[in-house]
N, CA and C atoms of all chains as a GROMACS GRO file, in nm:
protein
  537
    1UNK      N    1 -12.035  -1.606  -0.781
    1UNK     CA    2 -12.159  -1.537  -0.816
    1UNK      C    3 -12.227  -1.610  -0.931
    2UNK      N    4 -12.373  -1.613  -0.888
    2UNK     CA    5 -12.413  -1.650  -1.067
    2UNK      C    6 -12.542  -1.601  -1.141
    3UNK      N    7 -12.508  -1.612  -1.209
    3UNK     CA    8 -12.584  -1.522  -1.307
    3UNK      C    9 -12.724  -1.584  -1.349
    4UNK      N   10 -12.838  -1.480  -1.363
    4UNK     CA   11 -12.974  -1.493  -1.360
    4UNK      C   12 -13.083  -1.375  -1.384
    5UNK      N   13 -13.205  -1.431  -1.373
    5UNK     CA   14 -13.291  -1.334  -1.482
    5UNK      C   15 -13.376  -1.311  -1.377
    6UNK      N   16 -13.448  -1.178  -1.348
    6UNK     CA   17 -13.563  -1.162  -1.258
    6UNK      C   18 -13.694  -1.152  -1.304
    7UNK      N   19 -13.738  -1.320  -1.245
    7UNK     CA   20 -13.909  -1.346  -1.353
    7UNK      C   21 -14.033  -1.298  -1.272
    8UNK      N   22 -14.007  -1.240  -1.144
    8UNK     CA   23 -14.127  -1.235  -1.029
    8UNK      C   24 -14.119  -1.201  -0.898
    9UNK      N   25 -14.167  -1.132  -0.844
    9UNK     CA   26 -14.160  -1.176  -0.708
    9UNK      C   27 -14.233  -1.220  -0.599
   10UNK      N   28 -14.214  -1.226  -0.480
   10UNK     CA   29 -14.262  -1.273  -0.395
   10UNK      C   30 -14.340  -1.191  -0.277
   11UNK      N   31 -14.477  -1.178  -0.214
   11UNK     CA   32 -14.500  -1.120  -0.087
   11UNK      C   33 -14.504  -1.204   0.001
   12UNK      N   34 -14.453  -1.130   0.127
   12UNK     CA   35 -14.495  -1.247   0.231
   12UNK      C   36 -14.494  -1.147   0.333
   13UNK      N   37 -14.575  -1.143   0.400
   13UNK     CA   38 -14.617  -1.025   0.512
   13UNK      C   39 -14.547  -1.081   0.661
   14UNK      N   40 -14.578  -1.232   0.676
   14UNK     CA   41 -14.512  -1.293   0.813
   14UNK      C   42 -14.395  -1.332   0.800
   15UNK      N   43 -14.313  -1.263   0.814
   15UNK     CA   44 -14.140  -1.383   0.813
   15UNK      C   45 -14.031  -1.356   0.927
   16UNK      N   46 -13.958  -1.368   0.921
   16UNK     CA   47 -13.860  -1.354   0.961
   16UNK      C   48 -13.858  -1.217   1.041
   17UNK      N   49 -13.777  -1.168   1.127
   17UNK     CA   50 -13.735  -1.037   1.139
   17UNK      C   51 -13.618  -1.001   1.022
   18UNK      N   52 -13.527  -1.034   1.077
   18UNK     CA   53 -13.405  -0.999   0.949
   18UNK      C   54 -13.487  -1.037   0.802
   19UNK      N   55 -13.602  -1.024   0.756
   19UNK     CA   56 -13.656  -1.021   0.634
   19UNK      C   57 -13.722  -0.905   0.570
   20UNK      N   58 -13.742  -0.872   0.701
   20UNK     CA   59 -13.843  -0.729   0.702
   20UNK      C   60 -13.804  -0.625   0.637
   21UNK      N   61 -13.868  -0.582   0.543
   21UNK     CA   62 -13.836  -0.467   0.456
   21UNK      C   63 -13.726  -0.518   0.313
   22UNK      N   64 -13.735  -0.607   0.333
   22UNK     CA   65 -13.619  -0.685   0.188
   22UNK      C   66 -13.705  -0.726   0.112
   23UNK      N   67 -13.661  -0.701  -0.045
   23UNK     CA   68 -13.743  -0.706  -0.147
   23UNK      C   69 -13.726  -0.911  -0.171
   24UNK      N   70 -13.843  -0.956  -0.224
   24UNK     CA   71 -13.791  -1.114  -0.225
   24UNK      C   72 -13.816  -1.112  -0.381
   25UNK      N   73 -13.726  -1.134  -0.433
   25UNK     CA   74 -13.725  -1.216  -0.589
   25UNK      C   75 -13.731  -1.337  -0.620
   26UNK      N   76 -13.804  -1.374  -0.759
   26UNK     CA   77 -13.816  -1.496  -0.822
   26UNK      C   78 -13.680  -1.486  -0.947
   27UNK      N   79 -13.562  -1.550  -0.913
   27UNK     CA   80 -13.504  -1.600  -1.068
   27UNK      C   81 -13.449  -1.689  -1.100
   28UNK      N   82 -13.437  -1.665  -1.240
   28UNK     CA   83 -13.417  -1.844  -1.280
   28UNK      C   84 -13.254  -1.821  -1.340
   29UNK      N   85 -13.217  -1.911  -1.320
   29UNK     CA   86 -13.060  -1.920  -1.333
   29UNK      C   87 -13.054  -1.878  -1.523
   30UNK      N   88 -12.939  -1.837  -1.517
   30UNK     CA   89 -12.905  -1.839  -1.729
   30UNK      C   90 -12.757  -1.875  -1.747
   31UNK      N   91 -12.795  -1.993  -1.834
   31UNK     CA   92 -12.613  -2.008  -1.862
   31UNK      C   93 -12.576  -1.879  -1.946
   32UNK      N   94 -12.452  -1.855  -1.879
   32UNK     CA   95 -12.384  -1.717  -1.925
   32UNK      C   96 -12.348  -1.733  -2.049
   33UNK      N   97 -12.306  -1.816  -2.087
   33UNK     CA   98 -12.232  -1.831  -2.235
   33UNK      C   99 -12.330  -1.840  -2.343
   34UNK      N  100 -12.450  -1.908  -2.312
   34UNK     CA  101 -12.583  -1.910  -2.443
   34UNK      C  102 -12.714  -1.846  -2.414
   35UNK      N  103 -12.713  -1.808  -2.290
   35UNK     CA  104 -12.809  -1.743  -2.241
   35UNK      C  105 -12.955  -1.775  -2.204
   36UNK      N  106 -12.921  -1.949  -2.217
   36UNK     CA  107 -13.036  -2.026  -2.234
   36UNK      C  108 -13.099  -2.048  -2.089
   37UNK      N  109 -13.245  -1.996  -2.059
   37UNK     CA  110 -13.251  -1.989  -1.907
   37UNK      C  111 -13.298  -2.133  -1.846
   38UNK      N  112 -13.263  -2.169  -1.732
   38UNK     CA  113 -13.281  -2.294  -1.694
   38UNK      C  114 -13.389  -2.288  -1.642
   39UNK      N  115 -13.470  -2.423  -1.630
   39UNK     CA  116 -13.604  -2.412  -1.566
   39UNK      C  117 -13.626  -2.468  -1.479
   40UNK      N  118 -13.506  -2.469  -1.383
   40UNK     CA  119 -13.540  -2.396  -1.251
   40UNK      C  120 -13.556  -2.238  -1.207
   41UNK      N  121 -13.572  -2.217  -1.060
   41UNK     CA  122 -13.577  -2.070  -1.021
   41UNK      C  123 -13.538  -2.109  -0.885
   42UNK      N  124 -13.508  -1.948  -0.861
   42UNK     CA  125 -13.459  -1.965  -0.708
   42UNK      C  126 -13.550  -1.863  -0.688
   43UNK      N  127 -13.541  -1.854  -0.515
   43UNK     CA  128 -13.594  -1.710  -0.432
   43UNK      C  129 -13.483  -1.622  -0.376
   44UNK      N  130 -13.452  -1.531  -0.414
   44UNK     CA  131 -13.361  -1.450  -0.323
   44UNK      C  132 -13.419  -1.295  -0.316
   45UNK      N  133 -13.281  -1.278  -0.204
   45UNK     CA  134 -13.358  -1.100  -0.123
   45UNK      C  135 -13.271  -1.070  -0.225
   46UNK      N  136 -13.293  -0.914  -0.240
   46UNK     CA  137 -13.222  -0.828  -0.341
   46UNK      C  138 -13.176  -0.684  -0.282
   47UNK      N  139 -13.030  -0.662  -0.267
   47UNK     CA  140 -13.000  -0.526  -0.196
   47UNK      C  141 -12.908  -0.465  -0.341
   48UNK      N  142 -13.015  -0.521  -0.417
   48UNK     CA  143 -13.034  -0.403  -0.572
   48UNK      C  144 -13.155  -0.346  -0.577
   49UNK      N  145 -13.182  -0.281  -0.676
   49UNK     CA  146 -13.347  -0.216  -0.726
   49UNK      C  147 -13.350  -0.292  -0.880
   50UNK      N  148 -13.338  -0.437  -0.841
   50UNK     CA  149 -13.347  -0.491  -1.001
   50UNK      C  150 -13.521  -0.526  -0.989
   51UNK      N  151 -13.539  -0.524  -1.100
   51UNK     CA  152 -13.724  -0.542  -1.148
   51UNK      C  153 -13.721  -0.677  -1.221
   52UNK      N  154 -13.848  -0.716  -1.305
   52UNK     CA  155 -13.859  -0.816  -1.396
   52UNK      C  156 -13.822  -0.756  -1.510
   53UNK      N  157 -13.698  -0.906  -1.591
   53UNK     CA  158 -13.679  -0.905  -1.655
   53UNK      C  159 -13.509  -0.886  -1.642
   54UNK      N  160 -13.466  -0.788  -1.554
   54UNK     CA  161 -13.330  -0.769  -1.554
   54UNK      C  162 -13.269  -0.897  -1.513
   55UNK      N  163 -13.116  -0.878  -1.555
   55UNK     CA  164 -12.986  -0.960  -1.519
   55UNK      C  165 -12.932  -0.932  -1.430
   56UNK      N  166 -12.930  -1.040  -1.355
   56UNK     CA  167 -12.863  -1.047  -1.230
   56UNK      C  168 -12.771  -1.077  -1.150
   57UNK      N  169 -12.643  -1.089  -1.095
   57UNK     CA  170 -12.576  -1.182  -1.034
   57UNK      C  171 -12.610  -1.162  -0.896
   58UNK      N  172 -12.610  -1.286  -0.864
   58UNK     CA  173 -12.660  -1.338  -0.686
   58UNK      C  174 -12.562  -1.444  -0.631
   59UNK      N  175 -12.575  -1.425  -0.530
   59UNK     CA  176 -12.447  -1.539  -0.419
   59UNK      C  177 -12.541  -1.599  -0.340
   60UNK      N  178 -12.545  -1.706  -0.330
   60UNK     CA  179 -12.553  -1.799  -0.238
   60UNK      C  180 -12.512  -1.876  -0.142
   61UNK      N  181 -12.529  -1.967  -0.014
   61UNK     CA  182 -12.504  -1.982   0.094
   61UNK      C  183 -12.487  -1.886   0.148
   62UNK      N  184 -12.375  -1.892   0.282
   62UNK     CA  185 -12.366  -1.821   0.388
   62UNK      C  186 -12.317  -1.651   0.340
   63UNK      N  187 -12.274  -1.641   0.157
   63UNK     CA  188 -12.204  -1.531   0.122
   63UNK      C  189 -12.360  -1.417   0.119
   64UNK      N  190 -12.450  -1.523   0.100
   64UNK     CA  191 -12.546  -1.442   0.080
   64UNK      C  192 -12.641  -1.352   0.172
   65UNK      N  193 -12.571  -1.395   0.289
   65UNK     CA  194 -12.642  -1.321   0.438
   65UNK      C  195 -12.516  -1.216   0.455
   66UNK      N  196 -12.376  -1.267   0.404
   66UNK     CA  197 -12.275  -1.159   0.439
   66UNK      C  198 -12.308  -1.006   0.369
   67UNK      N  199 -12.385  -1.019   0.255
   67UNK     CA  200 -12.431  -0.914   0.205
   67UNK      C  201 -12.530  -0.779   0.287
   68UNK      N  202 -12.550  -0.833   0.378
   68UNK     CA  203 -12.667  -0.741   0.466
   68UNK      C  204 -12.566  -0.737   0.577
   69UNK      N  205 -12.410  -0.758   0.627
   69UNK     CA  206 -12.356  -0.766   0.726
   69UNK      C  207 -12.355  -0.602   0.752
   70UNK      N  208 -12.352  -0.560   0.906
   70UNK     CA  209 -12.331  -0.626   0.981
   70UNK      C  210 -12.512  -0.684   1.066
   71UNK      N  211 -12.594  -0.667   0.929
   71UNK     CA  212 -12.748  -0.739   0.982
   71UNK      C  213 -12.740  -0.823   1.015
   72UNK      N  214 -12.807  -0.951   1.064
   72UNK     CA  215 -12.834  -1.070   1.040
   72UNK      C  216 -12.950  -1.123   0.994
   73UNK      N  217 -12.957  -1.198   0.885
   73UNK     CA  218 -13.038  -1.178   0.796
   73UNK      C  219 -13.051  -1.331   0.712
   74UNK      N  220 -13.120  -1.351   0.777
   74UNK     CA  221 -13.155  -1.556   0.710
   74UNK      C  222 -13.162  -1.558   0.584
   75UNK      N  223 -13.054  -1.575   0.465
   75UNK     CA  224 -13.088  -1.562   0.340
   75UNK      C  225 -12.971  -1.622   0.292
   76UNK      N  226 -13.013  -1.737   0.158
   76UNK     CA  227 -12.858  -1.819   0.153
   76UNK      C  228 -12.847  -1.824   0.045
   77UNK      N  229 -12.976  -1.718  -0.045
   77UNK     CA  230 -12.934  -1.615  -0.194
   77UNK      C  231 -12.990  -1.525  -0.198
   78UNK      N  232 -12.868  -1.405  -0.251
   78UNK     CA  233 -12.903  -1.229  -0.267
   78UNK      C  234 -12.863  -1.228  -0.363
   79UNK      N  235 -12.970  -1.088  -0.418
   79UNK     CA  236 -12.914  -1.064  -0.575
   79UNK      C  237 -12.837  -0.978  -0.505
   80UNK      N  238 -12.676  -0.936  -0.600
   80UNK     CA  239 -12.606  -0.828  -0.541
   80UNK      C  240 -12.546  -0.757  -0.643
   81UNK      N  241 -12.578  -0.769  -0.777
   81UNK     CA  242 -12.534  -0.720  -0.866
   81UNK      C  243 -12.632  -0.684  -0.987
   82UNK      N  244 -12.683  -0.576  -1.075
   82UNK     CA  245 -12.748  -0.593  -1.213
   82UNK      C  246 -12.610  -0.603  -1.298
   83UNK      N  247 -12.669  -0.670  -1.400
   83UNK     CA  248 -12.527  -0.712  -1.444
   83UNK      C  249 -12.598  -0.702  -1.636
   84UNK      N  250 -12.550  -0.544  -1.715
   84UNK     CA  251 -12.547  -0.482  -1.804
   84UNK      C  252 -12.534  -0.520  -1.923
   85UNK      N  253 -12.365  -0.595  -1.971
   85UNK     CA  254 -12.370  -0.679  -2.038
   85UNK      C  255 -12.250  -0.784  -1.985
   86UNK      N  256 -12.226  -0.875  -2.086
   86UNK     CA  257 -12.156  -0.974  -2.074
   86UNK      C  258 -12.086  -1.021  -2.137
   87UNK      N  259 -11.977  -0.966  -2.143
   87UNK     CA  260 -11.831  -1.023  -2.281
   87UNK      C  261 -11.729  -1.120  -2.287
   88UNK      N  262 -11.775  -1.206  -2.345
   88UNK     CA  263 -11.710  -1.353  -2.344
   88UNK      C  264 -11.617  -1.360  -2.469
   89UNK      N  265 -11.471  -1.370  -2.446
   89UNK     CA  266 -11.381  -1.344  -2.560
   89UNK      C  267 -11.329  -1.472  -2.530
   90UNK      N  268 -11.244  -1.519  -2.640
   90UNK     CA  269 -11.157  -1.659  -2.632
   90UNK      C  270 -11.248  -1.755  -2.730
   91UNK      N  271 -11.177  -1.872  -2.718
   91UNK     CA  272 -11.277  -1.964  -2.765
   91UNK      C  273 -11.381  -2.009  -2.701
   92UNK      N  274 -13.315  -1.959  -0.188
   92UNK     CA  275 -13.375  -2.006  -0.040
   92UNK      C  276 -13.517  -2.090  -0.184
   93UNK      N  277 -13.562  -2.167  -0.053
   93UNK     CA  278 -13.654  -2.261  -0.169
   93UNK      C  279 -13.818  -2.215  -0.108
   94UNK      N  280 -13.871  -2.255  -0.286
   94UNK     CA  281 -14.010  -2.202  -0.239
   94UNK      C  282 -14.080  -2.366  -0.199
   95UNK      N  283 -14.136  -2.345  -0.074
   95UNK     CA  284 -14.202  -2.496  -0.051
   95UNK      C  285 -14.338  -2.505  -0.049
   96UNK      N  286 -14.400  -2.606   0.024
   96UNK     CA  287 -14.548  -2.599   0.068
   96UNK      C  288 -14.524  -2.676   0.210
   97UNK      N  289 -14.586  -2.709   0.332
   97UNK     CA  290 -14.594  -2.777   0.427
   97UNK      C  291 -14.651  -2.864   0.476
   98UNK      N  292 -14.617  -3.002   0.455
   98UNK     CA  293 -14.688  -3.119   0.438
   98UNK      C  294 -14.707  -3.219   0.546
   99UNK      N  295 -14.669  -3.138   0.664
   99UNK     CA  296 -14.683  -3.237   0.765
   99UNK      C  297 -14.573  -3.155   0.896
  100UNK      N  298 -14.539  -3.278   0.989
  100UNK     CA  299 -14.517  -3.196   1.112
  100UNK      C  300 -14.356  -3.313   1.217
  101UNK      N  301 -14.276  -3.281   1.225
  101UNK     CA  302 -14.206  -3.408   1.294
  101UNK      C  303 -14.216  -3.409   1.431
  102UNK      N  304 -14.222  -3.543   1.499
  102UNK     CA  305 -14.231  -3.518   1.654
  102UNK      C  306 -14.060  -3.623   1.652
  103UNK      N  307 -13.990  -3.573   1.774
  103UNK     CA  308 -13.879  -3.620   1.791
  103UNK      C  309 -13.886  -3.612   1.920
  104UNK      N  310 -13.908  -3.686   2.014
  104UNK     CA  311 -13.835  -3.646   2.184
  104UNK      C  312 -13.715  -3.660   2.189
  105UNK      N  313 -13.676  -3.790   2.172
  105UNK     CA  314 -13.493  -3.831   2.167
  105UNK      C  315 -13.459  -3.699   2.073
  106UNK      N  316 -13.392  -3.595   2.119
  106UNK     CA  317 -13.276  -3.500   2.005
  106UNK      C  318 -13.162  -3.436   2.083
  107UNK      N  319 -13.106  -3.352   1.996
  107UNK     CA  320 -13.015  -3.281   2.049
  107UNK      C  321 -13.083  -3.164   2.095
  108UNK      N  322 -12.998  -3.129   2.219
  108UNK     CA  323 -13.019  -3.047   2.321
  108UNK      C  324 -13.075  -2.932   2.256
  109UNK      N  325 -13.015  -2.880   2.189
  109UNK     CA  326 -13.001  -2.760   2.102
  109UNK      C  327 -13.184  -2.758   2.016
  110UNK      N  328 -13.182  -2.839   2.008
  110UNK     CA  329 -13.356  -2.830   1.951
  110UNK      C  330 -13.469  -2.884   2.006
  111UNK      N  331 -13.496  -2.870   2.141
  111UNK     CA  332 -13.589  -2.876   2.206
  111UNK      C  333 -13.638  -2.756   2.214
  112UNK      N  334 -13.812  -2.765   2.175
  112UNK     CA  335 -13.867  -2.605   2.204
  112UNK      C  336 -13.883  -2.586   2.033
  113UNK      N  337 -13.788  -2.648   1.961
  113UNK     CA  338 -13.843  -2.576   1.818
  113UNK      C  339 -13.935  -2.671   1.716
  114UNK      N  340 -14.034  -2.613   1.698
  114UNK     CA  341 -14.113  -2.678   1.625
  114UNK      C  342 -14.075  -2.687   1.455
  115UNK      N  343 -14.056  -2.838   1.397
  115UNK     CA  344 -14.016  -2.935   1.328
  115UNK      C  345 -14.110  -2.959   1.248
  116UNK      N  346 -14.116  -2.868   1.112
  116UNK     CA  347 -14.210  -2.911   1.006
  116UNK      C  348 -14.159  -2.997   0.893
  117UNK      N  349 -14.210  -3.056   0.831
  117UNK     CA  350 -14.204  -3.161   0.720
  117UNK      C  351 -14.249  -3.068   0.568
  118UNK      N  352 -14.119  -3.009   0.512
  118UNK     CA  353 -14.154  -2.914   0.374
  118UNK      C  354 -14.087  -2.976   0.257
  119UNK      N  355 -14.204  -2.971   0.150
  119UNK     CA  356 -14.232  -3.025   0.035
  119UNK      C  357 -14.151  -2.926  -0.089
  120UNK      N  358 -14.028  -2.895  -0.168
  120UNK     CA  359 -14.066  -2.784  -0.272
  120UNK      C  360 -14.150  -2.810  -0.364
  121UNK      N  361 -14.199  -2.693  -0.404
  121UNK     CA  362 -14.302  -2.666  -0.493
  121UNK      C  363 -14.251  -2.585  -0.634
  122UNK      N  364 -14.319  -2.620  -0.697
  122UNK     CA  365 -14.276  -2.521  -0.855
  122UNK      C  366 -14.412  -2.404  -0.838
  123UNK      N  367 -14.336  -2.299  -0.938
  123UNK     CA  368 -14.427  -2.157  -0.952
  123UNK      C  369 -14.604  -2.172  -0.964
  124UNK      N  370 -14.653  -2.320  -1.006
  124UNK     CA  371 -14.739  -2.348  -0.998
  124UNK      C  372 -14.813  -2.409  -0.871
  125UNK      N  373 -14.706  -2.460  -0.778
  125UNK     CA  374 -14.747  -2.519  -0.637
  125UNK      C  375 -14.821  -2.642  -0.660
  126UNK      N  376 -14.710  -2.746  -0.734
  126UNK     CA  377 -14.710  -2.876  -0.748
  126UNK      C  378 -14.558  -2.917  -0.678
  127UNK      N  379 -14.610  -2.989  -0.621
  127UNK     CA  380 -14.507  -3.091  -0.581
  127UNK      C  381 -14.376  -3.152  -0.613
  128UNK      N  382 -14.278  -3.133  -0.587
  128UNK     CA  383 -14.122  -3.143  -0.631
  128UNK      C  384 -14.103  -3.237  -0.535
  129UNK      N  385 -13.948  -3.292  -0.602
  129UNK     CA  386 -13.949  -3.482  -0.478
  129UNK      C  387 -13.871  -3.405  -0.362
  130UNK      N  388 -13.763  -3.308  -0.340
  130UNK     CA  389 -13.731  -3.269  -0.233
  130UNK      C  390 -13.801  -3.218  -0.161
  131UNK      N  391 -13.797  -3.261  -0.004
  131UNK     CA  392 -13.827  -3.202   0.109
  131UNK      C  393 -13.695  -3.234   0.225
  132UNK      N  394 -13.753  -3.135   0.305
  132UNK     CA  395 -13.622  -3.096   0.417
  132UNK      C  396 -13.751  -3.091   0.551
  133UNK      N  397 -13.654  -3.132   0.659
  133UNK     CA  398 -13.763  -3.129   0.790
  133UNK      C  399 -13.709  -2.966   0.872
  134UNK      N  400 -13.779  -2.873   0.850
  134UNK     CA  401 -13.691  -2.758   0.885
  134UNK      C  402 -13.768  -2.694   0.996
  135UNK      N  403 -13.716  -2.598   1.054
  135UNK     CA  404 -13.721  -2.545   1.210
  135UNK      C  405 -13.843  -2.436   1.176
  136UNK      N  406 -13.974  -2.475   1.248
  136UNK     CA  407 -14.055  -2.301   1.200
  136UNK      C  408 -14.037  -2.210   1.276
  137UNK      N  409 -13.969  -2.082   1.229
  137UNK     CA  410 -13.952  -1.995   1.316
  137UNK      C  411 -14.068  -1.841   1.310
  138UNK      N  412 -14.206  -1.920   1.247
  138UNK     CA  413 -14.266  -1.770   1.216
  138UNK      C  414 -14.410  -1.852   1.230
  139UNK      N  415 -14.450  -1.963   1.233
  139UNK     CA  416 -14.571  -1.990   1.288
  139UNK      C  417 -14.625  -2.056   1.171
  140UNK      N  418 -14.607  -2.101   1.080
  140UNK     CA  419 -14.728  -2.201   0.979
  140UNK      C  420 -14.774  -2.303   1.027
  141UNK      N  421 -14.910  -2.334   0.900
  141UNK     CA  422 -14.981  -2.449   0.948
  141UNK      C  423 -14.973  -2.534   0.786
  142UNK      N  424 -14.982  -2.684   0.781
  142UNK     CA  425 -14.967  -2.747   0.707
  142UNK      C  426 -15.094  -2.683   0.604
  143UNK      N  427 -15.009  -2.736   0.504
  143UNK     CA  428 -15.048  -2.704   0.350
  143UNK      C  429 -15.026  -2.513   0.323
  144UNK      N  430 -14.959  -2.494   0.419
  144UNK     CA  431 -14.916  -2.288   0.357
  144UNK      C  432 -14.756  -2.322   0.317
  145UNK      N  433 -14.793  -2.204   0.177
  145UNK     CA  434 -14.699  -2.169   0.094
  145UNK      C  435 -14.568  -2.159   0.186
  146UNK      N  436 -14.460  -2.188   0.205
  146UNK     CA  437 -14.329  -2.144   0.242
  146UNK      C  438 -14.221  -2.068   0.234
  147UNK      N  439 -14.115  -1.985   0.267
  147UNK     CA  440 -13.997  -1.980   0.200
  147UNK      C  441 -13.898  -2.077   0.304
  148UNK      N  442 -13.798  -2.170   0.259
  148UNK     CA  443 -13.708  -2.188   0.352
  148UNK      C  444 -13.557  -2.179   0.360
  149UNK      N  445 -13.497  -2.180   0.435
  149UNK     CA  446 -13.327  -2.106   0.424
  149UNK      C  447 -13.277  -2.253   0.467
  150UNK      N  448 -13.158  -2.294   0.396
  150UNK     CA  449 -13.052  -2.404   0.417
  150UNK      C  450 -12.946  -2.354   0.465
  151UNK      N  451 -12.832  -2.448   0.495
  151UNK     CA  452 -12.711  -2.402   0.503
  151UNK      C  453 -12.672  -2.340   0.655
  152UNK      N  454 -12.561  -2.262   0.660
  152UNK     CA  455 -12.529  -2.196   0.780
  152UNK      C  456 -12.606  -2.109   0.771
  153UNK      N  457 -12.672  -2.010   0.724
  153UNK     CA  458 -12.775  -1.911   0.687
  153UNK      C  459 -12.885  -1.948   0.782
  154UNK      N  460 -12.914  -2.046   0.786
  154UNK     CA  461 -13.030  -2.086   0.883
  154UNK      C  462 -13.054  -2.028   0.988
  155UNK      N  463 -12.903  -2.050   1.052
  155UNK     CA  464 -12.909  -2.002   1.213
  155UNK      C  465 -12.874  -1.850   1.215
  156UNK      N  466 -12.908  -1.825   1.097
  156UNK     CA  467 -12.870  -1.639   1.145
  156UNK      C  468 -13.014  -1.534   1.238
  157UNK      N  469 -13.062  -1.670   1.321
  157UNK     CA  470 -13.230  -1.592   1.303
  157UNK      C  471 -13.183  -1.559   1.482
  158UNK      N  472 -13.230  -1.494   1.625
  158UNK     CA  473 -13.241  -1.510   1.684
  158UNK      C  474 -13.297  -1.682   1.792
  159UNK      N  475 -13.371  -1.713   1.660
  159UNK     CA  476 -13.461  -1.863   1.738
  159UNK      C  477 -13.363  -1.993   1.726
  160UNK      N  478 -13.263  -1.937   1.571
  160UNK     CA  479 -13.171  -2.030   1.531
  160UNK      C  480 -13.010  -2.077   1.580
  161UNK      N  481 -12.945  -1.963   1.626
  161UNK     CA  482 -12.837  -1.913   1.666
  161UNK      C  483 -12.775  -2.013   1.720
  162UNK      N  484 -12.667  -2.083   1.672
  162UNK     CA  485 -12.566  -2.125   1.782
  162UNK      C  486 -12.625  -2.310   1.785
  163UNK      N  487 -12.704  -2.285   1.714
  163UNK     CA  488 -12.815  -2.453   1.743
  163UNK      C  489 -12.815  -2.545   1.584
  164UNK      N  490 -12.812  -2.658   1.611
  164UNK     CA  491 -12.755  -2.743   1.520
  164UNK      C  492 -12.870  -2.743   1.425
  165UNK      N  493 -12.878  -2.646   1.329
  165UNK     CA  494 -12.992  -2.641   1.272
  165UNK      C  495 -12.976  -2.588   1.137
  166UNK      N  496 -13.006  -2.684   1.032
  166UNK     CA  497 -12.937  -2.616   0.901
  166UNK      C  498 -13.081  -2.575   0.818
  167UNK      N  499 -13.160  -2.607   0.839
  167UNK     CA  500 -13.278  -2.563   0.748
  167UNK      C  501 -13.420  -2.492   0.845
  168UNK      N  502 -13.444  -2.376   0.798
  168UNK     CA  503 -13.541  -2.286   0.863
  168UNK      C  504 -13.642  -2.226   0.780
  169UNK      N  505 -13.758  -2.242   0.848
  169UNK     CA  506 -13.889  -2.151   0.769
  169UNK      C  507 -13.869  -2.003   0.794
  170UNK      N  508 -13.862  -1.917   0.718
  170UNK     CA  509 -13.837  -1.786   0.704
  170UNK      C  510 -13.978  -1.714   0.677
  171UNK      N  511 -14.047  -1.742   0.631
  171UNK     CA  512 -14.186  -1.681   0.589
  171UNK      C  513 -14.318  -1.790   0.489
  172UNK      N  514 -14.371  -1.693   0.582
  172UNK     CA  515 -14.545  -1.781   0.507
  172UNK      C  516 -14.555  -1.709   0.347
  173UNK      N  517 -14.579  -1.755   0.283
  173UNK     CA  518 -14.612  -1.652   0.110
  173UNK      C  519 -14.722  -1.634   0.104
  174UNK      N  520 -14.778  -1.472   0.055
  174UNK     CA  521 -14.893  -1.441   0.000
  174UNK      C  522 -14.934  -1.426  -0.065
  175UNK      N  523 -14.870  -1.422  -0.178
  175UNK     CA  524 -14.820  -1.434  -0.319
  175UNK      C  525 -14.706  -1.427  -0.394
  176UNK      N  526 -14.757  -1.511  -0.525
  176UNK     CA  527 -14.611  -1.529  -0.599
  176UNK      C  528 -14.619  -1.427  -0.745
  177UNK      N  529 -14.559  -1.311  -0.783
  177UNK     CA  530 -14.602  -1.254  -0.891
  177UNK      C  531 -14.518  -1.286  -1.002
  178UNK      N  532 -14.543  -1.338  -1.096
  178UNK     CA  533 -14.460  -1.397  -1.194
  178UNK      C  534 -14.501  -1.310  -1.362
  179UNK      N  535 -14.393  -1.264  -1.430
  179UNK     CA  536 -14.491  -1.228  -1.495
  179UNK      C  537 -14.362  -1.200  -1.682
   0.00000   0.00000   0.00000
C-alpha cells in the first residue's frame, strides 16, 4: 500500500463500464516518514469517501481492481484506506 | 492509472491475433497543467477518443479487465475521455 494526499479530482462522463459510478481521484504520493509530498500524482478510483486534502493509502496494479472484486473494474490504483495518523517508532 | 493527452493513432496490420478490431492510439502523459511528459504508451481505445482529448489510461494486467480487453495480449487501455480536472 502507499501512502498519499487527495489534491483533486477528476470528471469524466465517457469511460469505461466498470468505471461508472466510481469516484476518480487526483493524489500525489507523501513520503511517510517526512511527509514531504512528491511532485508527482497519480489518478485512482476510491471505494473510500476520502475528499481533498485527506490521507490516503492506495494499491496499485492488478491489487487495485481486486478491490471492487467480485466487479471487474479497469483500475491499477484505488484508494482503499483514509489513513488518520501515522506512528513511526525506532530509529 | 495515468492522466494523458492523445497524440496520434497506430496502424499495425502484421499483429497478434488477439488485437485485430482494436483501435491503437498513440498517448502522451500530461501534468495537471496538460503539458507534455516524455512517457507515452500505444494503448487500446476502448471508449472512443479523438486525438488531442484529455485521457485516463490503465497499465498492467488491469487493462484487460474491460469486456473489449479480456483474455487479449493487451497491457495498456484508454478508460475514459476527461472533462475536467479539479485541483484545488
Amino acid at each position: 500500500m502507499f501512502y498519499g494526499k487527495v489534491i483533486g479530482n477528476i470528471v469524466a462522463t465517457v469511460k469505461a463500464k466498470g468505471l461508472e459510478g466510481k469516484k476518480i481521484q487526483v493524489v500525489k504520493p507523501v513520503d511517510m516518514t517526512t511527509g514531504i509530498e512528491s511532485g508527482k500524482f497519480i489518478v485512482a478510483l476510491d471505494i473510500t469517501d476520502s475528499g481533498i486534502g485527506d490521507y490516503v493509502g492506495y494499491e496499485d496494479g492488478k491489487e487495485a481492481a481486486w478491490a471492487f472484486e467480485p466487479e471487474e473494474v479497469p483500475t491499477d490504483a484505488t484508494i482503499v484506506a483514509i489513513i488518520d495518523k501515522v506512528n513511526i517508532t525506532g530509529e | 492509472m495515468v492522466l494523458g493527452k492523445v497524440i496520434g493513432s497506430v496502424v499495425a496490420t502484421q499483429k497478434d491475433e488477439s488485437l485485430v478490431g482494436k483501435k491503437l492510439m498513440l498517448v502522451k502523459a500530461i501534468d495537471l497543467e496538460g503539458n507534455l511528459l516524455e512517457p507515452f504508451v500505444v494503448a487500446v481505445d476502448v471508449v472512443g477518443v479523438g486525438i488531442g482529448e484529455k485521457v485516463l489510461v490503465v497499465n498492467g494486467s488491469s487493462a484487460r479487465m474491460t469486456d473489449e480487453t479480456r483474455e487479449r495480449s493487451i497491457d495498456s487501455v484508454i478508460v475514459a475521455k476527461v472533462d475536467s480536472i479539479n485541483i484545488s
